[in-house]
Each structure stands twice: as C-alpha cells, then as structure tokens.
C-alpha positions as CSV (number, residue, x, y, z in Angstrom):
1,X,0.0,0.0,0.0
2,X,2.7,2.4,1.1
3,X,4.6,1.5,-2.2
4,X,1.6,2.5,-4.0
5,X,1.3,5.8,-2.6
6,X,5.0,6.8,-3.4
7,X,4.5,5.6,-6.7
8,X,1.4,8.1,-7.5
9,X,3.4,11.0,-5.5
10,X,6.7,10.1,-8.1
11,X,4.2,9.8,-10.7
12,X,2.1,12.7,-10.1
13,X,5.7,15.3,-9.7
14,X,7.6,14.0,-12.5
15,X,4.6,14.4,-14.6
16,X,4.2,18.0,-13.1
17,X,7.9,18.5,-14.3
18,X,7.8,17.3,-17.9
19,X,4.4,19.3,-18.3
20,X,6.2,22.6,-17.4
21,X,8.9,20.7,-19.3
22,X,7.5,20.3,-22.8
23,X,7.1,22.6,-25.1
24,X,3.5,23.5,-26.4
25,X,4.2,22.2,-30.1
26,X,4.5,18.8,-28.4
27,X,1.4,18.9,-26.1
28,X,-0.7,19.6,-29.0
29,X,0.9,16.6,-30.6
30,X,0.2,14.4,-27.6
31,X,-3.3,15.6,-27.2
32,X,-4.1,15.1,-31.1
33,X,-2.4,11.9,-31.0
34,X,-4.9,10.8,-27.8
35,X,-7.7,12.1,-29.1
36,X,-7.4,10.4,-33.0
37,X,-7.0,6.7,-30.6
38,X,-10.2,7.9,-28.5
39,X,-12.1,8.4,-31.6
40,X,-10.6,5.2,-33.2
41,X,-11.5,3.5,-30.0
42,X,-15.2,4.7,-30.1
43,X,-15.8,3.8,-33.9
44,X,-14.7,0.2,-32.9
45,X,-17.3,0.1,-29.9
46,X,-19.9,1.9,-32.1
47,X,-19.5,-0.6,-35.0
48,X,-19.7,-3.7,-32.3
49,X,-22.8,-2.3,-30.6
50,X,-24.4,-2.1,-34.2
51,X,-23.2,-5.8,-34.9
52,X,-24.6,-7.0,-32.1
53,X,-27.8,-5.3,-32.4
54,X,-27.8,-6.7,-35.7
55,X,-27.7,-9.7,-33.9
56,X,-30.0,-9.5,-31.7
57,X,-32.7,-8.6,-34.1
58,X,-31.6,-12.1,-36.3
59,X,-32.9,-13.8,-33.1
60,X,-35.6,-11.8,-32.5
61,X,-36.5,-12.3,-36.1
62,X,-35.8,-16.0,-35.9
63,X,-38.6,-16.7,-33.0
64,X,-41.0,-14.8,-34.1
65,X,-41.1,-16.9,-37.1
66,X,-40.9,-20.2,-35.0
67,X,-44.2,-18.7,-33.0
C-alpha cells in the first residue's frame, strides 16, 4: 500500500515536471495523438454495438417466425 502511494506522488511530480517541461508544439501533438486513438477506440465500440444489435434482431427475427 505504502509503495503504491509513493509511486502516484513520483508519478504525479515527475509528470508535473515534464508538463512545465514540454514545449507547447508537443502537447498539442500528444493531445491530437490521444484524441485520433479515442475516436478510433469509439468507432470500434460503435461498430460492435451495431453488430450485435444486428444480432440480436436475427434472433428476435428467428422466433417470431418459430411462434
């Protein structure tokens, strides 16, 4: 637990550092960078919730024909 801890503060202060650190050119690169992999990331969900919709109306479908 205490390792934990000293391991957020580390975490939390170098990351304080570097973000006085780097320049600005280089935050908007790492920004634009995360946000094209959230967007990626959310087509891929999107896409599987619409496959298994899809999916589930086959079934539905499917007993309503065996009623």
């Amino acid at each position: 637990m205490f390792r934990n801890v000293c391991y957020l503060v580390l975490g939390v202060v170098l990351g304080a550092i570097l973000g006085f650190l780097v320049c600005d050119n280089t935050k908007k690169r790492i920004l634009k960078a995360i946000q094209n992999r959230a967007k990626q990331l959310s087509g891929c969900v999107q896409s599987s919730s619409e496959k298994a919709a899809d999916a589930i109306n086959t079934v539905k479908n499917a007993v309503k024909g065996l009623s």
